[in-house]
C-alpha positions in Angstrom: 58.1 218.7 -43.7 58.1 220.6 -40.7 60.3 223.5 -39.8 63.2 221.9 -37.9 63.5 219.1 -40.8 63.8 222.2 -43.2 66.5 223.9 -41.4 68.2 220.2 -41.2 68.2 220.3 -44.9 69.4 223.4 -45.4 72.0 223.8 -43.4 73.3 219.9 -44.7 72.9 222.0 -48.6 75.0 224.3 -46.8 77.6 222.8 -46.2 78.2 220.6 -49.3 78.4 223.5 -51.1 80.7 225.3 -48.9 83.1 222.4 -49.4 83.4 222.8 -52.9 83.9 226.4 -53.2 87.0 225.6 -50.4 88.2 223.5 -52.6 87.9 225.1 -55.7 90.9 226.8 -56.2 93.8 223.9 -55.7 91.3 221.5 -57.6 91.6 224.3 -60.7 95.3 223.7 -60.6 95.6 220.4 -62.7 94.3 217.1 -63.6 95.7 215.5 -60.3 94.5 217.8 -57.9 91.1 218.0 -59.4 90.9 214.2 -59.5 93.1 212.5 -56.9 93.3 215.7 -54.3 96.8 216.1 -55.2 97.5 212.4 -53.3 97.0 213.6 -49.8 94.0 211.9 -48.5 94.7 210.4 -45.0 93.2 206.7 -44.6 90.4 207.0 -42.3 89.2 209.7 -45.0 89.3 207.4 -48.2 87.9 204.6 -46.6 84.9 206.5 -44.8 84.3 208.0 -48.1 84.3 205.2 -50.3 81.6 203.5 -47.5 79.5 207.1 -48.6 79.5 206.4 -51.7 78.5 202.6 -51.3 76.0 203.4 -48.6 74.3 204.9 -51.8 70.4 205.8 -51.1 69.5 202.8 -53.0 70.9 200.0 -50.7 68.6 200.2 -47.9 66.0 200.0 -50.4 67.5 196.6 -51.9 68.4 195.6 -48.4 65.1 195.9 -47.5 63.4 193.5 -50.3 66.2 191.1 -50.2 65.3 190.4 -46.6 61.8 189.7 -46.9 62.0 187.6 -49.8 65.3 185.6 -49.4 66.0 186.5 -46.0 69.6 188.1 -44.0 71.8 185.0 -45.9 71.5 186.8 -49.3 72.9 189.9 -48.0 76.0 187.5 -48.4 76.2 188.8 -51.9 76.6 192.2 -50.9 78.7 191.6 -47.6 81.6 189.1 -49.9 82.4 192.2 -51.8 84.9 193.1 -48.6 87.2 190.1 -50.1 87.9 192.4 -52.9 87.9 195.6 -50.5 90.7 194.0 -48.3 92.9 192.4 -51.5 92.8 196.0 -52.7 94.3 197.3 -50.0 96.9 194.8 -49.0 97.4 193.3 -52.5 97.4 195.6 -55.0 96.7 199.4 -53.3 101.0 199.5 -53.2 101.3 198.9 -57.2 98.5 201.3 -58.2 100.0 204.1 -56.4 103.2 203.2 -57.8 101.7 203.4 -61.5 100.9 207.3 -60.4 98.2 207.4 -63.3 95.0 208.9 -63.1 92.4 206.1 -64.2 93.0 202.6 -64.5 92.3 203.0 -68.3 95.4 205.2 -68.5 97.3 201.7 -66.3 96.5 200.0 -69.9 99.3 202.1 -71.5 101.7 201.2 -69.2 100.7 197.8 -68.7 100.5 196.6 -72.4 101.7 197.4 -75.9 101.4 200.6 -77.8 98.7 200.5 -80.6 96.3 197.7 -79.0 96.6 198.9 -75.5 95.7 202.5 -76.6 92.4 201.0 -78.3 91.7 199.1 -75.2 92.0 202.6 -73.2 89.5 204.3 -75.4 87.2 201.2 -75.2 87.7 201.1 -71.1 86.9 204.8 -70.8 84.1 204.3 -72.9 83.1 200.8 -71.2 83.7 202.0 -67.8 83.1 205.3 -67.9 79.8 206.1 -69.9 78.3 202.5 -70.1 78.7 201.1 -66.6 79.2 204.3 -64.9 76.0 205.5 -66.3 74.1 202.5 -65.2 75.0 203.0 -61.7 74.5 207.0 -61.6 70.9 205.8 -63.3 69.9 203.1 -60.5 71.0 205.7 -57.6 68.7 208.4 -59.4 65.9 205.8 -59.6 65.8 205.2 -55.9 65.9 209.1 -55.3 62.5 209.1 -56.4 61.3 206.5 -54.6 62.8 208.7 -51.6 62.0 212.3 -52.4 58.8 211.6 -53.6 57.0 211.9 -49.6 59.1 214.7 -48.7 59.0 217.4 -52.0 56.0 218.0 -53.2 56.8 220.9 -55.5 53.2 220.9 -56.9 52.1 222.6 -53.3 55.2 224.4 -53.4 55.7 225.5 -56.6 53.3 228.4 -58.9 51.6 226.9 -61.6 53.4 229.0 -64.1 56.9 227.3 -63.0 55.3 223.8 -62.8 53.0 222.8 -65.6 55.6 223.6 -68.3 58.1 220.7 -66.6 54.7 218.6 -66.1 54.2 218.8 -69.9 57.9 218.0 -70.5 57.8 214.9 -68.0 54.5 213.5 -70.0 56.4 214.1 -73.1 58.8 211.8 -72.1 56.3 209.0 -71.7 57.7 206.9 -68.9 56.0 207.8 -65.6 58.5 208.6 -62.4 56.6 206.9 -60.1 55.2 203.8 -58.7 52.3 205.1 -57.6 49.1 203.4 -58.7 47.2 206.8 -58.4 46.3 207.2 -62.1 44.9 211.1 -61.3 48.4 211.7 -59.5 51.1 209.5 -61.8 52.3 212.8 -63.6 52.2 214.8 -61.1 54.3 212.8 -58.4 56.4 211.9 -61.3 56.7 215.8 -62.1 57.7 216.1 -58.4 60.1 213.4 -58.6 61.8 214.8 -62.1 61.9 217.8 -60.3 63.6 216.6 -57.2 66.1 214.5 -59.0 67.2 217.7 -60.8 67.8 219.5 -57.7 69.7 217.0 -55.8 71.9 216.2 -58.9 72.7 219.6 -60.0 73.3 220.3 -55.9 75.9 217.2 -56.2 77.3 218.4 -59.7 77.9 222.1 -58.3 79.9 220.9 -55.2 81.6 218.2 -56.6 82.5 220.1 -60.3 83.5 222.9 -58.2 85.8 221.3 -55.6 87.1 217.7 -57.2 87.9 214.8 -55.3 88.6 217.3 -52.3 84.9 218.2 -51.7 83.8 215.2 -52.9 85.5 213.2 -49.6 84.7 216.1 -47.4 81.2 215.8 -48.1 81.6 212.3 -47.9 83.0 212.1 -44.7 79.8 214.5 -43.5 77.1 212.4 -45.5 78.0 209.0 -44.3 78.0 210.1 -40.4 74.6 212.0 -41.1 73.6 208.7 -43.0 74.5 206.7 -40.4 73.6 208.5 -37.3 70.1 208.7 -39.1 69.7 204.6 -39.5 70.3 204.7 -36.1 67.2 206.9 -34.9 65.2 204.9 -37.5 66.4 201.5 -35.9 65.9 202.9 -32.6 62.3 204.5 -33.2 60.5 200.9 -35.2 62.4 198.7 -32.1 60.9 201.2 -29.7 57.4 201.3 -32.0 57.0 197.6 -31.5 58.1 197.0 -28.2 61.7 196.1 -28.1 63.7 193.1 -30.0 62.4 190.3 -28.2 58.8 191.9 -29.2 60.1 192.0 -33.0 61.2 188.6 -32.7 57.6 187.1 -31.5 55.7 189.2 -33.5 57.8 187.8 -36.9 57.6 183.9 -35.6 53.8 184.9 -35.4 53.8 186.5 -38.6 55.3 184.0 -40.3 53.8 180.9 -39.1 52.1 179.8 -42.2 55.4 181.4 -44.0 56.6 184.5 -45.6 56.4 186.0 -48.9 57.6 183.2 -51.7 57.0 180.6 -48.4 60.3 181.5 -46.3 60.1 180.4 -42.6 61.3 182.2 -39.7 64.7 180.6 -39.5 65.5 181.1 -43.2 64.4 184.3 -42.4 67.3 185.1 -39.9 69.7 182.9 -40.9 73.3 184.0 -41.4 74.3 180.5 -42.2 73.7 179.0 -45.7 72.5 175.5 -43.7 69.3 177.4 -42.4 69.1 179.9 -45.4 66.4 179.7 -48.2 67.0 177.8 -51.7 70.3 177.8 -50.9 71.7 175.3 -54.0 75.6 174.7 -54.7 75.3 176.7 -57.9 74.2 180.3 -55.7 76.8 179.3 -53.2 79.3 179.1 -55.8 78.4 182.5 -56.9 78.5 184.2 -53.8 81.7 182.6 -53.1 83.4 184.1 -56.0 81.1 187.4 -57.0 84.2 189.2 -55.2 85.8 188.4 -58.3 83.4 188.7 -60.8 82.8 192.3 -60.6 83.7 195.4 -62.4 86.0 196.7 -60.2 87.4 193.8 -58.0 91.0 194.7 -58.9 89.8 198.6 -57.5 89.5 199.8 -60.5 87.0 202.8 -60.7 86.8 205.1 -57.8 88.1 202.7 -55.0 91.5 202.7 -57.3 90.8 206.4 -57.6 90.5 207.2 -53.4 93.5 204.6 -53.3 95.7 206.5 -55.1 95.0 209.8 -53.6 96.0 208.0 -50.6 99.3 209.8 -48.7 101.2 206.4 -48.6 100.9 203.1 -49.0 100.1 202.5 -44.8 97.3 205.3 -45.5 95.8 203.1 -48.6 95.4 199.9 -46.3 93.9 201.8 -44.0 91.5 203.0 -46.1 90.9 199.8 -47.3 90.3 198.1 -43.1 88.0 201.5 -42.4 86.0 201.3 -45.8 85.0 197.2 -44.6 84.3 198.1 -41.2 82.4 200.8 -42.0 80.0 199.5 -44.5 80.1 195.8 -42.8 79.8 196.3 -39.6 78.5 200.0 -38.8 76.4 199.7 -41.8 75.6 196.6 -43.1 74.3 195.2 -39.0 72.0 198.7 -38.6 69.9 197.9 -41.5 69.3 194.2 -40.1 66.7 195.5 -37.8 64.7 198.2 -39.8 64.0 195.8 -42.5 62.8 193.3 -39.9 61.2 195.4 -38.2 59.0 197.1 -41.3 58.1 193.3 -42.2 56.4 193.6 -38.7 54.6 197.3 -38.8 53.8 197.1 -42.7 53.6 193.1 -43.2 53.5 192.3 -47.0 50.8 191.8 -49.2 50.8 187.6 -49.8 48.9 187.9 -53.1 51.4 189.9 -54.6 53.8 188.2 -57.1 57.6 188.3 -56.4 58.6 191.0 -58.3 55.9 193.3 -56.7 56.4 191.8 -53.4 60.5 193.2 -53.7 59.2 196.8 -55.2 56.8 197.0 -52.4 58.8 196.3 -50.0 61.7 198.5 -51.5 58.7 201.3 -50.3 57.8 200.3 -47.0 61.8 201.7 -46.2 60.7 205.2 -47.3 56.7 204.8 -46.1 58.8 204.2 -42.5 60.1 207.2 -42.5 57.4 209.4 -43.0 54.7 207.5 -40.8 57.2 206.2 -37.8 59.1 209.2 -37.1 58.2 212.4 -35.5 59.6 215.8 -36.7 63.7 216.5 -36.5 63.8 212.8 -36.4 62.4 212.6 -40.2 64.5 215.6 -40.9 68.0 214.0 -39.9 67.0 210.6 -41.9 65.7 212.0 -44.5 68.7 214.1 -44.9 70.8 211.3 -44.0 69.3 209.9 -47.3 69.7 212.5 -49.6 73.6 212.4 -48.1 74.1 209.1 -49.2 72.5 209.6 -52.7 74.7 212.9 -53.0 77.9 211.3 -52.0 77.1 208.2 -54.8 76.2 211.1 -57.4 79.1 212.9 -56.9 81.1 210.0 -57.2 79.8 208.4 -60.1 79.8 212.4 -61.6 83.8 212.7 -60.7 84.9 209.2 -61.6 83.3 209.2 -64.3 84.8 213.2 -66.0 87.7 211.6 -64.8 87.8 209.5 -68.0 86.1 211.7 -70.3 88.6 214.1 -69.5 92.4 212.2 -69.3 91.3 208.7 -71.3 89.1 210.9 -74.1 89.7 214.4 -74.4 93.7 214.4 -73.3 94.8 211.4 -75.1 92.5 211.1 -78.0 90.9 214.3 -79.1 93.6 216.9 -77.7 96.5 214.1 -78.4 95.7 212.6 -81.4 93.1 214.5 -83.4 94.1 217.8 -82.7 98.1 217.5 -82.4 98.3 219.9 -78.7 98.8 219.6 -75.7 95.9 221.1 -73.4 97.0 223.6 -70.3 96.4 222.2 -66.7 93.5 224.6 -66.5 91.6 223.9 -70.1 91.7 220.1 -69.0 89.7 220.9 -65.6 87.2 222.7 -67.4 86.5 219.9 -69.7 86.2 218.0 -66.6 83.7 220.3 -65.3 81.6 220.4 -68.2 81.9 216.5 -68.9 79.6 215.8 -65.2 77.1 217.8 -66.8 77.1 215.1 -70.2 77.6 212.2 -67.8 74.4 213.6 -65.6 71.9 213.9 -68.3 72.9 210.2 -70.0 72.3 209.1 -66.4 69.1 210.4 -66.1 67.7 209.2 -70.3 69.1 205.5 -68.7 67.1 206.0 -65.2 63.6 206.4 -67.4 64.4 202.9 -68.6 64.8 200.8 -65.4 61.7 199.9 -63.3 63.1 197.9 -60.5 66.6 198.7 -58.5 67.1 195.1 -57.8 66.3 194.2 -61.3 69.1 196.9 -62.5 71.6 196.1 -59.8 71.4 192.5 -61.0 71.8 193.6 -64.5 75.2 196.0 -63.7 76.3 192.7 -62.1 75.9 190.3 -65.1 77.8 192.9 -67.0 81.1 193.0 -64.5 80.8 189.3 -64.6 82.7 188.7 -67.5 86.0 191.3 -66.9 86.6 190.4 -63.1 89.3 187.8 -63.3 91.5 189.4 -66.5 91.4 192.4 -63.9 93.3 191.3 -61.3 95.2 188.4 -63.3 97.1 191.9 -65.0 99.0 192.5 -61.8 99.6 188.9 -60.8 100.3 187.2 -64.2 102.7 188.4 -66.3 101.1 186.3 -69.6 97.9 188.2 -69.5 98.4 190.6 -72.6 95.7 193.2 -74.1 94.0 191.2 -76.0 93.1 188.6 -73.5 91.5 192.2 -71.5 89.9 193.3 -75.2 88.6 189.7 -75.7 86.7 189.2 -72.0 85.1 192.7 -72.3 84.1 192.3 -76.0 82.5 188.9 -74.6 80.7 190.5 -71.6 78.9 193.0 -73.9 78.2 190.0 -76.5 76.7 187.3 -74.4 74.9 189.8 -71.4 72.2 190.4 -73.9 72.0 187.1 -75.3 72.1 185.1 -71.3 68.9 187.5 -70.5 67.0 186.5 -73.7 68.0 182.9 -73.5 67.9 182.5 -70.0 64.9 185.0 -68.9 64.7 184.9 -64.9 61.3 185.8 -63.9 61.4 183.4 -60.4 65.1 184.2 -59.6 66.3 180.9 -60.0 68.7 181.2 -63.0 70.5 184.6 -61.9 73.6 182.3 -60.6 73.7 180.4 -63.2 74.2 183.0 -66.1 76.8 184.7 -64.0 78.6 181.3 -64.0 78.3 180.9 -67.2 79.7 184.4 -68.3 82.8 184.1 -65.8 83.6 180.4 -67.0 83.4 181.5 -70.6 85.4 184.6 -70.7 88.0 183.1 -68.2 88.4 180.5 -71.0 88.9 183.6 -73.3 91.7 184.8 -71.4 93.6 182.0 -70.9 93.6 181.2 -74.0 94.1 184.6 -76.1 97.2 184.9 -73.6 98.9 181.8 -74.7 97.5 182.4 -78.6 98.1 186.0 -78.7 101.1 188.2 -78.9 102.9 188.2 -75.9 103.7 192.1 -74.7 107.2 193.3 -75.4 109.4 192.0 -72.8 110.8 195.3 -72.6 107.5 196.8 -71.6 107.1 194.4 -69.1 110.6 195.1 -67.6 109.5 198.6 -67.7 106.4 198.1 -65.7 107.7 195.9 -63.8 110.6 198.2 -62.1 107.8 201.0 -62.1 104.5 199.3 -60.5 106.2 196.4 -58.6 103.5 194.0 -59.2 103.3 190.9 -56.7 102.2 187.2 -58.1 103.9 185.3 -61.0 106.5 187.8 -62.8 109.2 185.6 -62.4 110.8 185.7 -66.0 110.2 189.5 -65.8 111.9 189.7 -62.6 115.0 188.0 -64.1 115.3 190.0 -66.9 115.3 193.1 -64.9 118.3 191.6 -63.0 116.0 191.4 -60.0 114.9 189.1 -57.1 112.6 186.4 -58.9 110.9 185.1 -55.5 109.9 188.3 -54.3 107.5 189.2 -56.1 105.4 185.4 -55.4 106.5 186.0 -51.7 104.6 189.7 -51.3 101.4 187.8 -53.4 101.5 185.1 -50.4 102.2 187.2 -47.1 99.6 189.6 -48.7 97.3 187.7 -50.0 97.4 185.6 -46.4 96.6 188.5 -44.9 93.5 189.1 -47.0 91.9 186.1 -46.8 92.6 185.8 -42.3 91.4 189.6 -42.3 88.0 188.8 -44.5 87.6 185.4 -42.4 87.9 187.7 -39.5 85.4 190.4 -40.4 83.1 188.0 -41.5 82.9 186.1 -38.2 82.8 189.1 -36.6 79.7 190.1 -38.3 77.9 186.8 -38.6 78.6 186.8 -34.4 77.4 190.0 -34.0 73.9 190.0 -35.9 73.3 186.4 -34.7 72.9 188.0 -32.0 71.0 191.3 -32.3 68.8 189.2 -35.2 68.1 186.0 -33.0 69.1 184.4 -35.7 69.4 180.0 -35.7 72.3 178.6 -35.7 73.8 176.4 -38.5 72.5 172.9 -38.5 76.0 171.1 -37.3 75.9 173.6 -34.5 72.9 173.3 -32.0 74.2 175.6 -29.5 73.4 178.8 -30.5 75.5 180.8 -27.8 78.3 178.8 -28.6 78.3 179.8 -32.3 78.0 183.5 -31.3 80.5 183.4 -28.9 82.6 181.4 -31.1 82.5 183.8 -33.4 83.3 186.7 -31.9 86.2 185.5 -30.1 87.8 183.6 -33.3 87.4 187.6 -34.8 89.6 189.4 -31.9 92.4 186.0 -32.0 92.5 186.4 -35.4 92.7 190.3 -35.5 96.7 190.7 -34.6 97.6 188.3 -37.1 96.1 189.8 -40.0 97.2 193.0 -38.6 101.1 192.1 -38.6 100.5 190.3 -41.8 99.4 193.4 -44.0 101.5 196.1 -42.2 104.9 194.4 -42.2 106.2 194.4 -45.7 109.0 193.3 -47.5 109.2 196.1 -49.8 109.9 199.8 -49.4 107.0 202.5 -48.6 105.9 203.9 -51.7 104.9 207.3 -50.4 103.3 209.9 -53.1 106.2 211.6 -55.0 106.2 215.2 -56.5 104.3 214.4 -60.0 102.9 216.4 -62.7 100.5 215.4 -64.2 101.0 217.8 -67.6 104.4 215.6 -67.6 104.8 213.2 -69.9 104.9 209.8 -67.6 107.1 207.4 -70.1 110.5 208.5 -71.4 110.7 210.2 -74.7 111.4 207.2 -76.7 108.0 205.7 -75.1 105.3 208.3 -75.8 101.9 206.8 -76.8 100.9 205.9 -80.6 98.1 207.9 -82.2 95.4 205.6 -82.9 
């Protein structure tokens, strides 16, 4: 690294740390503040910083092997996800503020009976919080070292003394850091990148720990603009390298005239539309078209309920929800297009290389980009601009993830029923503190297990698979009861191990199909535990009802709270309408768009390729105002953030939680 690169580092150090320290003394004041930045985040901030924490270091790295092996159509898989963005938002942002709970494990409580639904909070916590959570903090830390690994060499920099002890520890360990094939250097680059990985976690952990959800989103809002402004250079510098986009274009129809790696012509290549796309069968359509809802978090839950409730109001939490998607869509998600295209053209792939090896390798050539395309200041700001985007996913994953340990485990189990107390404001932030550092180090024993990010970001899917739909059918179906929610998760941890033994997926071709499997088995599951199982206390559901204001089918609910039966099917419609015009908006709006920086075909019904662009883009803006009126102009009253403490009990006495 040269000089100006170093000061660009530092001073971006600098400043994350400042942030949490500025924030540490109102985030030592209580659970809420620490957690939800005492529900004052404006929209623009939320939504830029949960695109931070999804711009995640990693992505460019999948972004770029996806590309070259299945071409711009199976970014599709990534880009759906903003159907569950936008129904967050307009759908269901109103009702979690209105729940005013910390986690959406702590929603469980309030949702469903007393007993089983404080089980199903322990096992969420636990599920979400450790399992899952750690999964994700352990892929992010994997890419770091497939970053840092050019940049720090702390073997020059480093005195032997300091660095042959943590060599010797990193051997002991047994799994090499590294995919370098350099059998004289394998230790010590994987030394190096132990080494690095400890620095920009503990960098993360000391801001974020410090500060809470405060720092985290100032930092964010810094990271993702640094992260951003960097792709850009990048993307400028490999079009400028080759000659310009028409250049990039020739050279790849040249390149890829016998066909790509796997076979893939030009046009499946660049194609937006699944006519021209590669292997494109009904069964991965099918998957694409509903992995919105097959996920983890496609209700919110997890830190996109978490920025949504530290929203300001209701107005703020949509907005967050329309700057997240544009954002990572379009600001993102079209920048990448032509750095990955244009590193197939400067490093072309090896055609003797199996698939998997082909997708690592070109997972490098993002990184290898960096250091051999861009002069000095220019390396600097990208290379910073990826250790932003892996801090702001750290810190993330590190806060979200306390945030359970802390209200779901320690509060309500250990402090509430094993030890019979009630923990000050200030004890509870201190657990919260310390819990990052437990979370951190499971990350890390989990990250010396994976050997491919796209091979563990396929993995985390399969596992979300199974709990999507019972996750949003909570807050439109009254029928859904805990057990229904205990039964899809205990099904997603049985059968995800038994689908990647049974149904091993060494070409790619059977990915869909397990994930269709999972979703139609545990839907089953839930359908049917909610008619066979106990229904939840009519009472409870009154109670939630008048507290949360779900929208969807709560007829009988409604009645028995003496109140308007329609309403709440007539918010799921105008809402729900809203979400689908405003995803069918942003989607045309991007497929225009990189059509035409990507030169990419148009579908086979369509020969005219201007006319599909054009098309496009003007169907986006006519669509824009409708969407627009739909999700701002509500039926029901503003739910703004009222005074709450989170030390106060949130039912009435005669409602307090059940020891376990």
């Amino acid at each position: 690294m040269n000089l100006i690169d170093v000061i660009i580092l530092v001073a971006f150090l600098a400043h994350a740390l400042s942030a949490g320290f500025r924030a540490k003394d109102q985030a030592s004041e209580n659970l809420e503040e620490y957690f939800l930045a005492g529900r004052s985040l404006k929209g623009w901030q939320a939504g830029l910083s949960m695109a931070a924490t999804q711009f995640a270091a990693d992505t460019p790295l999948l972004v770029t092997g996806l590309i070259a092996t299945a071409g711009i159509f199976s970014l599709w898989r990534m880009w759906i996800y903003a159907v569950a963005f936008l129904l967050m938002g307009f759908v269901l942002a109103p009702s979690w503020r209105r729940s005013m709970v910390i986690t959406d494990a702590e929603l469980t409580e309030i949702r469903y009976g007393r007993k089983p639904a404080a089980v199903l909070r322990g096992i969420k916590a636990m599920y979400a919080g450790t399992l899952l959570n750690c999964i994700g903090l352990a892929i992010v830390l994997l890419a770091a070292t497939r970053i840092a690994e050019p940049f720090l060499i702390w073997n020059q920099w480093l005195p032997d003394w300091l660095f042959l002890p943590v060599e010797t520890l990193v051997k002991a360990m047994g799994t090499p850091l590294t995919i370098s094939k350099d059998i004289d250097q394998i230790w010590t680059k994987s030394t190096n990148n132990f080494i690095s990985i400890l620095v920009i976690a503990l960098t993360s952990t000391l801001y974020s720990t410090t500060g809470g959800l405060r720092s985290v989103v100032a930092t964010d809002v810094v990271q993702f603009a640094i992260g951003l402004a960097g792709s850009l250079v990048y993307a400028f510098f490999i079009i400028a390298t080759i000659g310009g986009l028409p250049e990039l274009f020739t050279a790849l129809s040249g390149q890829m005239q016998n066909g790509g790696p796997g076979g893939i012509t030009i046009d499946q290549l660049l194609a937006f539309s699944p006519s021209q796309a590669k292997d494109m069968g009904l069964i991965l359509l099918t998957v694409i078209g509903i992995q919105w809802l097959t996920q983890m978090n496609s209700d919110g839950s997890g830190y996109l309920a978490q920025r949504t409730m530290a929203c300001r109001s209701d107005k703020d939490a949509k907005l967050a929800s329309i700057v997240f998607v544009f954002a990572q869509l379009l600001l993102r998600g079209l920048t990448w297009l032509p750095i990955a295209l244009g590193l197939l053209v400067l490093f072309p792939p090896d055609p003797t290389l199996s698939a998997d090896m082909i997708r690592a390798e070109r997972e490098t050539t993002f990184v290898r980009g960096i250091v051999e395309l861009l002069p000095p200041g220019a390396r600097g700001l990208m290379m910073v601009g990826m250790l932003a985007a892996l801090a702001s996913t750290i810190d993330t994953h590190l806060n979200w993830g306390s945030s359970y340990w802390t209200n779901d485990i320690y509060k309500r189990f250990i402090a509430g029923s094993i030890l019979k107390r009630e923990p000050s404001a200030r004890s509870l932030v201190w657990v919260a503190r310390g819990s990052n550092i437990v979370i951190l180090s499971i990350a890390i024993f989990v990250m010396t297990k994976l050997s491919s990010i796209q091979d563990a970001w396929k993995q985390s899917l399969l596992f979300g698979a199974g709990i999507g739909i019972v996750l949003v059918l909570r807050w439109l179906w009254w029928r859904i009861n805990v057990w229904a929610e205990i039964a899809c998760m205990v099904v997603s941890i049985l059968m995800v191990p038994v689908l990647l033994v049974t149904m091993p997926d060494s070409q790619g071709s059977v990915e869909g199909l397990r994930i269709l499997i999972l979703v139609g088995i545990s839907l089953v599951v839930a359908i049917l535990v909610s008619y066979l199982a106990p229904s939840e206390s009519m009472d409870r559901l009154v109670e939630f009802y008048k507290r949360v204001k779900p929208p969807g089918f709560w007829a009988p609910v409604a009645i028995k709270a003496g109140l308007d039966p329609d309403e709440p099917r007539r918010r799921l419609l105008r809402a729900g309408t809203a979400t689908a015009v405003a995803s069918f908006s942003f989607f045309c709006l991007l497929a225009g768009i990189g059509s035409w920086i990507c030169n990419s075909p148009s579908p086979v019904w369509l020969p005219d390729r201007t006319l599909w662009i054009v098309g496009l883009i003007a169907l986006s803006i006519a669509l824009l105002p409708v969407w627009w009126r739909l999700a701002f102009t509500s039926e029901e009253p503003e739910s703004s953030s009222p005074v709450h403490s989170p030390e106060a009990p949130y039912r009435s006495s005669s409602e307090q939680p059940e020891d376990c």
